[in-house]
N, C-alpha and C positions, 0 to 999 in steps of 0.2 A: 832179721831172724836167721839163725843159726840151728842144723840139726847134724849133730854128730855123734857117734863117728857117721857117715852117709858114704855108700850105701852101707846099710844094718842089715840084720837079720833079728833082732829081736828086738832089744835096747837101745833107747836111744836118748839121749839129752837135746831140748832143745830151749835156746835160750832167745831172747826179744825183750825189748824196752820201749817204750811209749813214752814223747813226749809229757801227758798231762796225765790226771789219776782218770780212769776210761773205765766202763765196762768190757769185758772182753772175751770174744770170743773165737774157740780155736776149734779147727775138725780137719779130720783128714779122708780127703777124699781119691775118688780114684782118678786113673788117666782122663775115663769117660765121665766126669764131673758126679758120682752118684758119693753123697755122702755116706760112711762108713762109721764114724766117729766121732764125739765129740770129746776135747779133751777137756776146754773148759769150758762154761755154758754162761754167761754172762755175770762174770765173777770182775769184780771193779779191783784194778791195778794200780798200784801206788804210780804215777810219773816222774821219770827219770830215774827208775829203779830197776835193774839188771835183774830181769824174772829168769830160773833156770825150771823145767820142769821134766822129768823121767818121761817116757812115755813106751810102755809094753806094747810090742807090737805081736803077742805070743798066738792072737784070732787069725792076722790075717796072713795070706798067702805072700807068696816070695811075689816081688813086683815092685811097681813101678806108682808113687801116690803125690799126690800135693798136700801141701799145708797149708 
């Protein structure tokens, strides 16, 4: 998984591919593990397919997050 440009300030691209067609799920959370986000909520992905998705980071504060 790939998130650019990093670090952001607002925009961001991030791109991932999965072996097999999966459900999947993506959230971003903070340094102290509390989720904030969900980007995708278990939405099934094609396998071996180069997923790109936007992701507005315009709510939260300038810092520091996991994916």
């Amino acid at each position: 998984m790939n998130a650019y440009p990093n670090p952001f300030s607002q925009l961001t691209s991030i791109e991932f591919s999965i072996a097999e067609a999966s459900k999947v799920w993506l959230s971003v959370y903070s340094i102290e593990g509390r989720k904030l986000v969900e980007i995708l909520k278990g939405e099934t992905i094609e396998g071996n397919t180069p997923q790109r998705l936007g992701f507005d980071a315009e709510e939260l504060q300038n810092g520091v997050y996991i994916l």
